[in-house]
N, C-alpha and C positions, 0 to 999 in steps of 0.2 A: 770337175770332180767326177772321177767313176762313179756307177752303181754297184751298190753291193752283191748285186746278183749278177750272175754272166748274162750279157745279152752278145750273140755271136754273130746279128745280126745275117743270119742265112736262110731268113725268107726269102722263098722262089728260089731259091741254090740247092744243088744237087752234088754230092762228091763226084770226082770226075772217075772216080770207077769203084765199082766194088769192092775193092782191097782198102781203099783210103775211107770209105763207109763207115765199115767192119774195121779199121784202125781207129777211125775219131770216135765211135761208140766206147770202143774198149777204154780206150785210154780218157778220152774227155767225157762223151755224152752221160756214159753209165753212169759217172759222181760227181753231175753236172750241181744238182740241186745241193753239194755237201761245199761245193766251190765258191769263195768269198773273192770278187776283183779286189786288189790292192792297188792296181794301175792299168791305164788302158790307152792306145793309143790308133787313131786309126788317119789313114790316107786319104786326101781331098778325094783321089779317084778311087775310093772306097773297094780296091786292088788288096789292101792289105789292113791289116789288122793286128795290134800287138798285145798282149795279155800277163800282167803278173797276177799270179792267182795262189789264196791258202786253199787247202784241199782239206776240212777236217776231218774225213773219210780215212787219213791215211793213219790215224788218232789209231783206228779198231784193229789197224794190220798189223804189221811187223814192227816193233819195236826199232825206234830211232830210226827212221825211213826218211827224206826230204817232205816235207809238207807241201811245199811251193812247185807252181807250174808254170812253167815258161810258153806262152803259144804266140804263133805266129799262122794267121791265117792268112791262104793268098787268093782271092777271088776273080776269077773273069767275069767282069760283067758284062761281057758281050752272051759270051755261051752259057751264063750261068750256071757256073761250077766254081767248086773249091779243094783246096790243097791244103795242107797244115803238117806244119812240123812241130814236137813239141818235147819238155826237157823236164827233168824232174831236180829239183837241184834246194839245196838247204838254206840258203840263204839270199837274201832279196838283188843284195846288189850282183850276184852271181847268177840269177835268173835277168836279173838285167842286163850283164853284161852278153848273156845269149843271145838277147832280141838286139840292141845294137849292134854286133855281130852281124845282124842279119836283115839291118838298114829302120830300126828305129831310130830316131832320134834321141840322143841322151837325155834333152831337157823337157822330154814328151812325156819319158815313164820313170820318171821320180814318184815316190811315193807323196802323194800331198800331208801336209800337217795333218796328224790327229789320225792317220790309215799306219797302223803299227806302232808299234815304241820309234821313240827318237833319238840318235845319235847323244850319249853323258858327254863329249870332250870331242876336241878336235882331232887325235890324234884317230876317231874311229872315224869321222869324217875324211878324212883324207884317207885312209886308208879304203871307206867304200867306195870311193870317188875314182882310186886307183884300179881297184877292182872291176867298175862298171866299163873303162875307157878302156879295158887292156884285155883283150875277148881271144887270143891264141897261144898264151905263153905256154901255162899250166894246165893239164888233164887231173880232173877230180878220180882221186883212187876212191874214198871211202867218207863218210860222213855221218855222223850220228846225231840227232835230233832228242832232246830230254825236254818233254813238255808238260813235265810238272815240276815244283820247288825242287832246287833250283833249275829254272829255265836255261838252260844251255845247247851249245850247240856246236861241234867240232868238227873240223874237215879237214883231210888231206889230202895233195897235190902233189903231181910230180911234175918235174920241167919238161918240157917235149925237147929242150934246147941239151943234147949229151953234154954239155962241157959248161952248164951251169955250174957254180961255187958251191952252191948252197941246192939242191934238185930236188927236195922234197920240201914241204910247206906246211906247216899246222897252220889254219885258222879260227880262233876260239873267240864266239860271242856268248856273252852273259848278261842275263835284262834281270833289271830291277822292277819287281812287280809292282814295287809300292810308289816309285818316283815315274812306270812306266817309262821306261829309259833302258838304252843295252850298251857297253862296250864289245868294240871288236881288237882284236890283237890276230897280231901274227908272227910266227915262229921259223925260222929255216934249218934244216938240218942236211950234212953231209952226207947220212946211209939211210936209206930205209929202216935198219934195225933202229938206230936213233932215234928217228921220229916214231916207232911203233913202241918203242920203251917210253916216250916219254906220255904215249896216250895210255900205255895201259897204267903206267905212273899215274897219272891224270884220274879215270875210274877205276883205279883203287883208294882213291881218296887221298893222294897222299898232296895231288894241286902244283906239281913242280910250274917253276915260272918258267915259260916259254925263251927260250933264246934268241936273240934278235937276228931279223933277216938284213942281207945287205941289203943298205939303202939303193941300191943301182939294178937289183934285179925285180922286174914286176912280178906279181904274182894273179892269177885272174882263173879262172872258172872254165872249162873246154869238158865234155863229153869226154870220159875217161880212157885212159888206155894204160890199166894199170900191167906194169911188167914184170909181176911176184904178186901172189897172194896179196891181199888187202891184210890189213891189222884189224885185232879185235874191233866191232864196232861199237861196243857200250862198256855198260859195268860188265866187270868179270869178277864182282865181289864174288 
């Protein structure tokens, strides 16, 4: 079982230069004490290090921002130093699928029982499970984070692959606060206006159902490279 606190273990560790210092402050150290581990996974030769983390710091900032942190620490224990990459991304199995990307283990950094809400049905089980094993398909264009009644959480994808069917992606999770439970679904659309109509659809309250993606194309979580403006990210009541 993780600790709820980050331990980063990097006593006696030194960044291996002052740019990677001044990057782990920024980005991790600064809103270390606001960061909750939700999984953790570390290397026999204590080399590497893997982190799924809630950030409720990001609560105070920008409206609809990724809460979740992806980190990957890489340490020489000889010279004692360290390295670190790390991702900001909306949803769990999507920060997952970064760090096995990047040689964690899949069955290392599952979320244990009772560390978040739990998959309502199978059909969102499979579909995390797709998401965490399938780490280069889709680049995250945009994603919004709603964390209060109702809890939601939506995200758009494009395919890196030009001559996908279906090149853009919605993913929409919704948790039940009272049964503690979330479904996840997923959406494919042929233009980018499609999928941007059906999210401002979406916060305007009007709730369209998602159109089904082909079953043959994965869909998965990649550091964006969006190729047109993003879509609104929230309500636009």
């Amino acid at each position: 079982m993780p600790s709820y606190e980050p331990d980063f273990h990097l006593d006696g560790y030194e960044a291996v230069n002052d740019h990677i210092a001044d990057q782990f402050w920024s980005h991790i150290g600064i809103e270390q004490d606001s960061m909750t581990v939700l999984s953790e996974h570390h290397s026999d030769d204590a080399a590497h290090s893997f982190y799924v983390m809630h950030n409720r710091a990001v609560t105070w900032g920008i409206p609809g921002e990724p809460q979740l942190v992806a980190l990957h620490l890489k340490r020489d224990p000889v010279a004692r130093t360290f390295q670190f990459d790390h991702a900001e991304l909306p949803l769990p199995s999507m920060a997952q699928s970064w760090l096995i990307a990047r040689g964690c283990p899949e069955e290392e950094i599952l979320l244990p029982d009772g560390m978040g809400t739990a998959a309502a049905d199978e059909a969102t089980r499979v579909l995390e499970k797709r998401l965490r094993s399938d780490g280069d398909h889709f680049a995250l264009l945009t994603s919004y984070t709603h964390d209060s009644d109702p809890v939601e959480t939506t995200v758009m994808l494009r395919a890196l692959d030009g001559k996908a069917a279906l090149p853009f992606r919605v993913l929409f999770e919704e948790v039940d606060t009272t049964a503690w439970t979330h479904t996840l679904r997923e959406g494919g659309f042929q233009t980018f206006e499609a999928a941007t109509q059906w999210w401002e659809a979406h916060w305007n309250g009007d709730k369209p159902q998602l159109p089904s993606p082909s079953p043959a194309t994965r869909t998965t979580a990649v550091p964006g490279l969006p190729a047109r403006p993003a879509p609104p990210r929230g309500p636009i009541r």
